[in-house]
Every structure is written in C-alpha cells, then in structure tokens.
C-alpha positions in Angstrom: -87.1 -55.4 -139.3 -87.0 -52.6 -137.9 -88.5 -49.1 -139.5 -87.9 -45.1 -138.5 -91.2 -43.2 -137.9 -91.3 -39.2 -136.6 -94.8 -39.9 -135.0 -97.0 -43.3 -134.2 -100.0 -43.1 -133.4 -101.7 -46.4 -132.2 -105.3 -46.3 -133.3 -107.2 -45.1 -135.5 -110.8 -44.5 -133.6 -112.0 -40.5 -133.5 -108.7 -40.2 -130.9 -106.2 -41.1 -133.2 -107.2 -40.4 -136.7 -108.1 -36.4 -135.2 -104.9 -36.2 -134.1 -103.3 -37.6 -137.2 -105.4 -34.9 -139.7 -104.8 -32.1 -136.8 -100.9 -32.6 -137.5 -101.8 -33.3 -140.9 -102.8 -29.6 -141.1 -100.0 -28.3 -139.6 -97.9 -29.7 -141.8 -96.6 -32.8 -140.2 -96.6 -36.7 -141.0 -97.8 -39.1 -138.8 -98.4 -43.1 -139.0 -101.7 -44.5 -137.5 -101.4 -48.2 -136.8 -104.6 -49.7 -136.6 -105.2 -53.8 -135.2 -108.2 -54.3 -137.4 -108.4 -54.7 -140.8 -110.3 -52.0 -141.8 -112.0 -48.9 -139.8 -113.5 -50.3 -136.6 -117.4 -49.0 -135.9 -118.3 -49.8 -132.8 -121.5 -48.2 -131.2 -123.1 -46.9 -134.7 -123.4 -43.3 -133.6 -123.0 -41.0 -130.8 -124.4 -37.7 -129.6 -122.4 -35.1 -131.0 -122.1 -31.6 -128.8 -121.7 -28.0 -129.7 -117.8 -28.6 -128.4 -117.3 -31.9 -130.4 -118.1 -29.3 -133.6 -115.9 -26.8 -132.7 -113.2 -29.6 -132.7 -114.4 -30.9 -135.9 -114.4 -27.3 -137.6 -111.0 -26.9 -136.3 -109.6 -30.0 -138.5 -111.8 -28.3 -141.6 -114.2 -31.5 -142.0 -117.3 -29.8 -139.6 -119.3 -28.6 -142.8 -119.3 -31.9 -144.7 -120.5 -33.4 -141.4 -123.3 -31.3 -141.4 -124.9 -31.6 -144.3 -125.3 -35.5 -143.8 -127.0 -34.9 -140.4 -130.0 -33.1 -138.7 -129.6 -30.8 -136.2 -131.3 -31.3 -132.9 -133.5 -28.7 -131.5 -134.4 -30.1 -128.4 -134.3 -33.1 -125.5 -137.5 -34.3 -123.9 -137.5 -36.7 -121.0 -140.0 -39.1 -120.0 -140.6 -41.3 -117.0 -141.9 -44.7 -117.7 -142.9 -45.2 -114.2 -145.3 -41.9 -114.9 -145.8 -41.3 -118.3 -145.2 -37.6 -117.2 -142.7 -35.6 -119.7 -140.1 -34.6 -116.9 -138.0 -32.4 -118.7 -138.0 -30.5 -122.3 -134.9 -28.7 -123.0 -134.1 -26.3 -126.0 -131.0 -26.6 -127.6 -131.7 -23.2 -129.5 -129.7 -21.4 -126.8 -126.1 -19.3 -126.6 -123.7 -20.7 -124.4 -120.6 -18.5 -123.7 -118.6 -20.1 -127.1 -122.1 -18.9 -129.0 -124.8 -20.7 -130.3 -125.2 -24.5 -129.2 -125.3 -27.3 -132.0 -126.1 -30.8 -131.4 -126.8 -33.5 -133.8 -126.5 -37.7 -134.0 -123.6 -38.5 -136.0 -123.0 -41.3 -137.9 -119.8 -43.3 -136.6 -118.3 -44.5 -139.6 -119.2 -41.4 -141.5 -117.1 -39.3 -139.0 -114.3 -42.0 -139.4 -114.3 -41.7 -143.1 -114.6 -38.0 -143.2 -111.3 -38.2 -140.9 -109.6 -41.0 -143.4 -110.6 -39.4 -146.4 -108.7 -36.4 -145.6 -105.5 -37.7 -144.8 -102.5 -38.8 -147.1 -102.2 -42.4 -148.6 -100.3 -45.0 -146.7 -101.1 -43.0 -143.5 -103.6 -45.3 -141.6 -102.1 -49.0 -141.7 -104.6 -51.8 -140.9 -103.7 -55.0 -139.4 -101.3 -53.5 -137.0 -101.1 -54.8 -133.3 -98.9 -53.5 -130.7 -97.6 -55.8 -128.0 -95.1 -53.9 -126.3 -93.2 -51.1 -126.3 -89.1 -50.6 -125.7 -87.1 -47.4 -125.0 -84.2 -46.6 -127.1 -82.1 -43.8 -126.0 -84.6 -40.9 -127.3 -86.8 -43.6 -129.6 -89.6 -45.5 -128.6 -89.6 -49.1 -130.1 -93.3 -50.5 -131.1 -93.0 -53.9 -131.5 -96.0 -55.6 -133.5 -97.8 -58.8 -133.6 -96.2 -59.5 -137.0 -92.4 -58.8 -136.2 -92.3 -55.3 -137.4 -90.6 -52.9 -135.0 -91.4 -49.2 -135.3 -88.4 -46.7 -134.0 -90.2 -43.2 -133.2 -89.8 -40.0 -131.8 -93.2 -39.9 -130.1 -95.8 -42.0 -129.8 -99.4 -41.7 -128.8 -101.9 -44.1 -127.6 -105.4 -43.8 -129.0 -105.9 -47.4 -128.5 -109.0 -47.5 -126.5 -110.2 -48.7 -122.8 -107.6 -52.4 -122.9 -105.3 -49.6 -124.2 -101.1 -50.8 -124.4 -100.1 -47.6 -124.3 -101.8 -46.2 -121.1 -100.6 -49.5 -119.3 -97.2 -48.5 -120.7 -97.4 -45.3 -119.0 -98.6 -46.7 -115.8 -102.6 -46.3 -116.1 -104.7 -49.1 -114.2 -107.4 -51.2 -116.9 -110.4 -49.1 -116.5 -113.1 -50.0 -114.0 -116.1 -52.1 -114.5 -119.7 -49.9 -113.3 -121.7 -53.1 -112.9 -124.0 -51.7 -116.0 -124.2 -52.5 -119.6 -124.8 -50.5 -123.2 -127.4 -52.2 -125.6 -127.2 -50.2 -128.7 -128.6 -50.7 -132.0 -129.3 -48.8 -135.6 -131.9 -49.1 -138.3 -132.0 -47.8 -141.9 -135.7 -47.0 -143.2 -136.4 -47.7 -146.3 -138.9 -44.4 -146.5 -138.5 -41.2 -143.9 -139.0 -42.3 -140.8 -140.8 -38.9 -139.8 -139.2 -38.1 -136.2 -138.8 -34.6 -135.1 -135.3 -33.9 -134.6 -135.1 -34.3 -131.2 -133.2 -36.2 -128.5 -135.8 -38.9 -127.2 -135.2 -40.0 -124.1 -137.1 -42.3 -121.5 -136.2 -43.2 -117.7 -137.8 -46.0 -115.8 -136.5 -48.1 -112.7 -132.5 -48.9 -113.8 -132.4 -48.5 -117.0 -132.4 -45.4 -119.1 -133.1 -45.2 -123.2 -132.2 -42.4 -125.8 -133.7 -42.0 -129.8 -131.5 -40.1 -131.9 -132.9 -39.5 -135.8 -129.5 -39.0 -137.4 -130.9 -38.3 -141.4 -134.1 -38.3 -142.6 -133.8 -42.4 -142.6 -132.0 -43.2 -140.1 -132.2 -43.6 -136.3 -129.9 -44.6 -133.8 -130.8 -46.2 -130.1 -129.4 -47.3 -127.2 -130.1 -48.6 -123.4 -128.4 -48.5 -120.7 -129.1 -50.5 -117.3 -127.6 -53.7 -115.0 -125.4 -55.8 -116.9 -126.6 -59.2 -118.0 -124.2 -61.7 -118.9 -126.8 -64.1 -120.2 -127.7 -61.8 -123.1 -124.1 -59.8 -124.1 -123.6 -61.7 -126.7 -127.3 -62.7 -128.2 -128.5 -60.1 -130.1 -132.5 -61.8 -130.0 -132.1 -61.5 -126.0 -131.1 -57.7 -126.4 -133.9 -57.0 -129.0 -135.8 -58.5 -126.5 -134.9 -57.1 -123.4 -135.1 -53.6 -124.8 -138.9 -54.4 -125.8 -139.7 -55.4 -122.5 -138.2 -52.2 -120.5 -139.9 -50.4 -122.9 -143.5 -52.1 -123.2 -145.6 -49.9 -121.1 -148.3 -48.0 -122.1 -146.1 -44.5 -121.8 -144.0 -45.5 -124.6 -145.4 -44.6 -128.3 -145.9 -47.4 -130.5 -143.5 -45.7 -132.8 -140.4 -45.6 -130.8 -140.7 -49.1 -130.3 -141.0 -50.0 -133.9 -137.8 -48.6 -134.1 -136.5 -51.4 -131.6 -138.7 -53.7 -133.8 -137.3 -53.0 -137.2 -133.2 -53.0 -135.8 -131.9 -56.0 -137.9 -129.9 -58.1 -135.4 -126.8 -57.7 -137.0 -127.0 -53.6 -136.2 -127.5 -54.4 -132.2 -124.5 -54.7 -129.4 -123.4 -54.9 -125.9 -120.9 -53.7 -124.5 -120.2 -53.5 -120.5 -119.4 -50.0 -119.3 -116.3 -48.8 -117.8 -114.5 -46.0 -116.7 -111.1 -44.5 -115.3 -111.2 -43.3 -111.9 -110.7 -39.2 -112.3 -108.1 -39.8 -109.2 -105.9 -42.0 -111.6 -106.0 -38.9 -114.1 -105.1 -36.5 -110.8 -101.8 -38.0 -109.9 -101.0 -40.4 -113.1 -98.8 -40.1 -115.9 -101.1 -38.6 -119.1 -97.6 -38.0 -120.5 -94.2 -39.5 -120.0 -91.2 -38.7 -121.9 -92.2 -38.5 -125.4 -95.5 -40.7 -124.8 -99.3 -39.9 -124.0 -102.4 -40.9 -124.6 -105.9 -39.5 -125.7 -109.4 -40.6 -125.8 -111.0 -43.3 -124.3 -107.3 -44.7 -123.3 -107.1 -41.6 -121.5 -110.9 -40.9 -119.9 -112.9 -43.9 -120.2 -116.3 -42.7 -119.3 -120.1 -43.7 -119.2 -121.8 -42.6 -121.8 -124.3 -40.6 -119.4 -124.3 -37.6 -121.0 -122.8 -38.2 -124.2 -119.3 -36.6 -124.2 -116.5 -39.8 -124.6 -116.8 -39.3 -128.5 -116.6 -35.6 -128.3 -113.8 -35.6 -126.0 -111.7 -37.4 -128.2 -111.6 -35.0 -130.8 -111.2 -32.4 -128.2 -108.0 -34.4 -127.5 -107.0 -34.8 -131.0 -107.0 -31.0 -131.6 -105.4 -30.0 -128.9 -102.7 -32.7 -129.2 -102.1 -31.6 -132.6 -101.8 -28.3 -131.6 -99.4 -29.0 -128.5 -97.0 -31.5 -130.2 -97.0 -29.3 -133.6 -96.0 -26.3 -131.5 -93.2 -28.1 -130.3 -91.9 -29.6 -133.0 -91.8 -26.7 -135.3 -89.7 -24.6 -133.2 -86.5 -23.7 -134.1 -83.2 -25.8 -133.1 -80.8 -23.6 -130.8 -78.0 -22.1 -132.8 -76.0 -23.4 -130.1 -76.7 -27.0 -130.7 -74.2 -28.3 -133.1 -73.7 -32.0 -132.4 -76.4 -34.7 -133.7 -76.7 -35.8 -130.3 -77.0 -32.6 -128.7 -79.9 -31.7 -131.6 -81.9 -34.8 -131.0 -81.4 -34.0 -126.9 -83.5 -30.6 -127.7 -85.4 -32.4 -129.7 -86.5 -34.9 -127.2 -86.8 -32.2 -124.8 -89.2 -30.0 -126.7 -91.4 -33.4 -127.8 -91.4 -33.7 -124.1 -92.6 -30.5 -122.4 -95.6 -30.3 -125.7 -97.3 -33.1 -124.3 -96.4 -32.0 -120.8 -98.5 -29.1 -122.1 -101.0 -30.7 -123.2 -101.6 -33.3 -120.7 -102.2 -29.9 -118.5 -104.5 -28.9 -120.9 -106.3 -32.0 -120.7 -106.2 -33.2 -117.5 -109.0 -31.6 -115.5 -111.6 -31.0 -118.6 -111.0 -35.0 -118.5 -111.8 -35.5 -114.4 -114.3 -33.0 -115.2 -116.5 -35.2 -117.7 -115.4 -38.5 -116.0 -117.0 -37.7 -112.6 -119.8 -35.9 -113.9 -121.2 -38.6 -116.2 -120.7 -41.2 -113.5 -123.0 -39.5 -110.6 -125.4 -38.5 -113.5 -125.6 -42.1 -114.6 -126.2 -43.2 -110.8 -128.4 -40.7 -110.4 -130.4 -41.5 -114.1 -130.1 -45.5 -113.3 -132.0 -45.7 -109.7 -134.0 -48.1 -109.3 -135.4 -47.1 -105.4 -138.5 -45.4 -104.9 -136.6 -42.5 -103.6 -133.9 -42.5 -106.3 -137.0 -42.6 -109.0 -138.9 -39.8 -107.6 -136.1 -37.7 -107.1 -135.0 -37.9 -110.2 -137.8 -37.5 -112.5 -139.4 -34.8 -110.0 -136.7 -32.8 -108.9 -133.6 -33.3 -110.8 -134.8 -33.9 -114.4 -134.4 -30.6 -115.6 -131.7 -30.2 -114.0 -129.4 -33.2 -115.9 -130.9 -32.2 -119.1 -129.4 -28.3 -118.7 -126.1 -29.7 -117.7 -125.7 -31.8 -120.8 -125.7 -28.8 -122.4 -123.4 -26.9 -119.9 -120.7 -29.5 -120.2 -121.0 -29.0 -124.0 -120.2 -25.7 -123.7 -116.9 -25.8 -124.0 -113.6 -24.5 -126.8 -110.8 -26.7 -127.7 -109.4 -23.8 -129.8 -107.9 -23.3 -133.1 -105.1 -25.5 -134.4 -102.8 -22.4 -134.7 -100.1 -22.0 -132.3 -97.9 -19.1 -131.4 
C-alpha cells in the first residue's frame, strides 16, 4: 500500500516533533512516524539553556514550560576528593542574546507540550522505518508493517542508531568507553532544594542535582562504563551510593539517590559523532536531512544535545518552510517541469540549513567531548587540574555555549 505524504518526519523525540510544530506554524503539514507506541521518555529530564528557550519561545510553547519549572540561579561544583566548593557560577548574568535562563525540564512534559500543540493524526505511533527508496523526485519509506510512504522530503529525527543518517551516508556514532546512570524521584512533600545546579566531581566520575518543581528532582552520573550493572537498576542505585559515600557529600543529596524508585533509574552508554564526519558528510542530500541526536550525537558534558535539537527543529522549520512557500516560476508550465522546481527549492532549503547547522553542531560536539575528558580524570594530575585550575573555567563556558539565537521562525 502505498500512501503520498508532502513531508515525513521519522521521529518524534524533541528533533522531530520541533520541527513538525515549527512548520506547523508556518502553515504546513507534516507526518511524524514514531517506532514506539506511544511518546518515548528516555533520560527523565535534561538541563535546559538560555538558547534551548529561545527555541522553545519561537514555536510559542516557552511560557507554559515555565510555569511548570524553577529557574536556576546558579551552579556550584564540588570535589569529592576535597570537599572544597571549586566553582559557583551565577546564572543571573546578560549574555549578548540578553539575560540567561536555565531551568531542569521535565522530558515528557516538553514532549507533550510539543504533541499537544499539533493537529490530530499528525504523530503516528508504531511506525518503524527499514529502508528507504528513491523515486524520481519522491522518497519511498518503507515500514516494518508493509506501508510505504511516497514524500517530497524527508527528515530523520530518529536518534543515535538513526536510518536516515545511515541513508545519507553518516557512520553509527562512536562509543566514549563511559556510561550515563540517570534517575528521577517524585516527593511526596517539597523537597526544599535551592534552585540550583548541584554538581560533584571525584576521580572518573562526575554527578549533577537538578530540582525541576518544588517536588521533583532529577539526577544523573556519569563515569566508566560497566557492563555488569547496565541493565540492573539495584547495581546502579548502588554504584551511585558508593561514588557518592564520602563525607563531602550531604546526607540530603544522597537521600535523593536513596528514595529513586528503581523503575525511574537507567543506563545508557554514551556516544557521539565525530565533528570531522559533520565537516565533510552529507547533513543534507537531495530532499533528505537529518537533525538532533541523528545529526550531533554528543556527551551530555555540558548539557546541550536536548537543546540542540530544538535549535535544529526551528531552524529546519524555518529553512524548509522558506522554500516551500515560494512562488512557482511563471515559466514552469509542465507538471514535470513544476515538481523539477519543486525538488530544486526542497533541495537548496536544507542545503541552507545544513550550512546553518553544521558548525554550531562541530562546535557543541567537540566541546562537550574534551570537557567530559577533562571533568572525568581520574590521575592525580588530571584531578588537581581540574578542580584547582579549570573549575571555573568549565562552569562559565556552560554558559557561554548557551549563549546562542536560533532565530525567529519568520522568513523573508
């Protein structure tokens, strides 16, 4: 059976379903195929920048956000090797896009928000690309269950095993040799944190504390991957404990380990793209890209893969809408001839937007990669020179990659 789409999108993680509501806005359909059943959360929450809220104010859901999470103030770092605060960074500070804002946001709140505000029918669950066919200026999707999708362009937003960016030429991403515990827990009273970013470093492994509402708190831990514990959530529970059972941890943060129901703790190894792949491979071919983590898988070192991808989405939006709304030649007469121009103008938006994209990507990619070596060392050398000379240093550039515009969703 085969079915006529203008635009697929496969995925429907921040990436996809950002793109989907930035076209959306613009006046233009799309279809989001998603494998799952329902919304996927994976990793609970994430750290959400000053340029992740420019992106969400730009797709008009920014305000609701808001109001369902605190606002950070500040980040305070503290070695575990010597109980010494190493760093304490404001976040009440102007960057050159104005005043910073940083807050802990809810995963499957964000995804909701972005459903929420998109037509029925849009998002369609239990859809699983295995390959993809070209057809003059089409794109055929095949899916798992027989269904083939004939579109005009297609996007992958499918993630770090992502078909699409294989499709297009793109390597699986690269396995770091470290690991991502993270975990969530829901008070049943306020839990009383400040609303700050917590964060503690001791010899290869690094944790963060992010209160998100007034009850809720999300964690995670990064260090050497394990493969005896990936999959037990008691081992994880209690391999967190024990990197954080010294004396120059509060008894308080680790309750919050403590009280994590099993269910709301995960592992996931950590991999990323090398930013030369992104220099010299194909972010766009034809009438095909990609965008978030199938485009810039990164280490989560300082927080941005999340709000990249609704950097992505919005420009996307913005590229491919500019494109498609322009007006036909009044010398194309033929229906060939108008789906040629067509095909061309699909093509050179995304050409314009993998421009766009491409070196904000290698930007974040190789940044959060040295800063998670340099966070992660376990030498004597590594340890000191971190938390006595750099520590400041790393927190002030989270905040300096943050500081960034994706722009408006208008186009000229």
């Amino acid at each position: 059976m085969e079915e006529v789409q203008d635009i697929v999108i496969v995925g429907a993680g921040i990436a996809g379903l950002t793109t989907s509501l930035g076209l959306q806005r613009l006046g233009i359909r799309s279809l989001v195929l998603e494998s799952s059943h329902s919304l996927r959360v994976t990793g609970f929450a994430f750290t959400t920048w000053t340029n992740a809220w420019k992106a969400l104010d730009a797709v008009g859901i920014g305000d609701s956000l808001r109001q369902q999470h605190k606002q950070f103030y500040a980040n305070l770092n503290t070695s575990t090797v010597s109980g010494v605060q190493t760093a304490a960074v404001t976040f009440e500070a102007k960057g050159k896009h104005g005043d910073h804002e940083v807050r802990c946001v809810n995963r499957k709140l964000l995804l909701e928000a972005l459903a929420k505000e998109l037509p029925s029918g849009t998002i369609r669950f239990s859809s699983k690309v295995v390959s993809i066919e070209i057809s003059g200026f089409s794109k055929l999707v095949h899916l798992a269950d027989g269904t083939i999708l004939k579109t005009k362009v297609l996007i992958g937003c499918d993630g770090v095993n992502s078909v699409v960016a294989k499709w297009l030429g793109f390597k699986a991403p690269t396995f770091t040799g470290r690991a991502a515990i993270r975990g969530c827990v829901n008070f049943k009273s306020n839990h009383g944190m400040e609303p700050k970013f917590f964060q503690f470093f001791g010899k290869a492994f690094r944790s963060g504390f992010l209160p998100y509402d007034d009850n809720g708190v999300y964690w995670f831990l990064t260090s050497n991957e394990d493969k005896e514990r990936e999959d037990d959530p008691i081992k994880m529970k209690q391999f967190v404990l024990s990197k954080l059972g010294n004396e120059y941890v509060p008894d308080e943060i680790k309750a919050i380990v403590e009280n994590t129901e099993l269910d709301s703790i995960i592992s996931s190894p950590l991999r990323y793209r090398h930013p030369w792949e992104l220099l010299w491979g194909n972010i766009s071919k034809e009438n095909v890209c990609v965008a978030g983590d199938a485009l810039h898988p990164m280490t989560p070192d300082i927080g941005q893969g999340g709000c990249a991808a609704l950097e992505d989405g919005v420009v996307l939006a913005r590229c491919l809408a500019g494109a498609l709304q322009k007006e036909q030649s009044e010398e194309t007469k033929g229906k060939g001839d108008r789906e040629r121009e067509e095909y061309k103008r699909i093509e050179m938006g995304l050409k314009k937007y993998a421009k766009e994209r491409r070196w904000r990507s290698i930007e974040l990619i190789s940044t959060a990669y040295i800063v998670g070596f340099v966070q992660q060392g376990d030498g004597k050398v590594t340890t000191f020179f971190r938390d006595n000379i750099l520590a400041a240093f790393l927190a002030g550039l989270l905040l300096k990659k943050a500081d960034f515009d994706c722009g408006k969703l208008s186009f000229s």
